[in-house]
N, C-alpha and C positions, 0 to 999 in steps of 0.2 A: 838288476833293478826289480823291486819288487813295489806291486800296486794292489791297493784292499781299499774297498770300498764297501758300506752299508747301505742295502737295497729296501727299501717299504714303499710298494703297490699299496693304493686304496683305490675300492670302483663300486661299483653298485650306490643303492640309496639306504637310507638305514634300516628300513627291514631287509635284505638281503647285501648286508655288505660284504666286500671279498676281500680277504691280504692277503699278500705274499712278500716275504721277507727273509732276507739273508744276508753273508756275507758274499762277495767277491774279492779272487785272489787270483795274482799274476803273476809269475814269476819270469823273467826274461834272462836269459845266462848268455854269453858271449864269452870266448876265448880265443885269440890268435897267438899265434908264437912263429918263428923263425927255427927252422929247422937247418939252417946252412947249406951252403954250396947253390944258392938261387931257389932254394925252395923256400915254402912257407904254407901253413897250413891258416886254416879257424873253424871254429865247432861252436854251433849255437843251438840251444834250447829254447822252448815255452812249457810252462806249466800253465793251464787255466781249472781254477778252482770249479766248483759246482757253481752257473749262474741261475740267480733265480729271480723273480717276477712271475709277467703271466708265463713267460714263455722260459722252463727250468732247463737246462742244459747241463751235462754228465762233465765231470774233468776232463780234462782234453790236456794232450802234451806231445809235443815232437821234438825231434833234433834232424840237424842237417849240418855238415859239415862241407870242407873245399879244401881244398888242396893248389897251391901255385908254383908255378916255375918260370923261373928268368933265363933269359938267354939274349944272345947276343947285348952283352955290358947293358942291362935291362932297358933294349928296346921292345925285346920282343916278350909279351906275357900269356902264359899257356892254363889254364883255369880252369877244373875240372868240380862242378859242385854238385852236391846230391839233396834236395829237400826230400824233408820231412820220410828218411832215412825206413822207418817200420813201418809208414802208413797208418799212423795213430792218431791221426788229426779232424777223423769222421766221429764223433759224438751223438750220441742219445739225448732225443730232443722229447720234452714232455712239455703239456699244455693242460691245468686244469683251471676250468672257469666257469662256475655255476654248474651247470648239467654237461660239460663239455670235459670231455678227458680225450688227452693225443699223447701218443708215444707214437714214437719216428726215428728211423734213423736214418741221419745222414749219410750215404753212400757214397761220399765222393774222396777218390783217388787223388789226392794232394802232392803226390811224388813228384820228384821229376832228377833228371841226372841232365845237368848242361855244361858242354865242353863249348870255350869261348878262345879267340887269340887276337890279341890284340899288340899294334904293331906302331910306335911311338915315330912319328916321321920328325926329320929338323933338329935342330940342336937340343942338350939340353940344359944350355945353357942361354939366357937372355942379355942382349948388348943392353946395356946402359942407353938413354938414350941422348942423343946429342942436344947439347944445347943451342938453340934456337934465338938470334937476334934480333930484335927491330930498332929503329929507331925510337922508341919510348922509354927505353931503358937510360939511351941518352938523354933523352928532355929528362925523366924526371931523377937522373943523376944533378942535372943543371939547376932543377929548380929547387932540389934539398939543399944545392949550394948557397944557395940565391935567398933561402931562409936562415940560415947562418950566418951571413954576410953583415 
């Protein structure tokens, strides 16, 4: 999936007016596939363009992938996933506005590796469920008759 959008900041008064203007761009990628014998993997990306207004931020992009395993005639599911894979998801943050200039960056550790199991209790298949009577199904059996008649 991809998403772009066109950004225009207007601020200040007309002797010192400020813009900022740009594109934004998104790119989101998703892939799963079956890999046989109860495995199964998926691999997903982001791309983010340069964002810009007051506050302009650098491309940014990551991937994370998973991995799954079936067992027991798929009760039991074993799930090993890794975000944002190279730690590429801390961006360079600028701010220029009027007499005010910021560069920053963002320092934070996005990763993460998590092992999950999850364990399907009960059938898995569902009963139908039984059909239920009262007597109104009678009356108005009777009384469709009774219009008929």
């Amino acid at each position: 999936m991809i998403e772009a959008a066109y950004v225009l900041n207007r601020s200040g008064d007309a002797s010192d007016e400020s813009i900022n203007k740009g594109m934004l761009v998104f790119v989101f990628l998703n892939s799963a596939f079956n890999m046989g014998k109860g495995f199964s993997a998926e691999i997903s990306g982001f791309y983010g363009g340069q964002k810009t207004g007051y506050v302009e931020t650098d491309p940014t992009a990551t991937l994370s992938a998973g991995i799954r395993k079936s067992l027991l005639k798929d009760k039991l599911m074993i799930t090993l996933n890794v975000n944002d894979i190279f730690n590429s998801a801390s961006p360079w943050i600028s701010s220029k506005y009027r007499n005010v200039n910021l560069r920053a960056f963002e320092d934070t550790d996005r990763r993460s590796v998590t092992l999950s199991f999850r364990y399907s209790f009960g059938s898995k298949t569902v009963k139908a469920s039984r059909r239920r009577t009262s007597g109104i199904e009678d009356e108005t059996a009777r009384t469709q008759n009774e219009k008929t008649k």
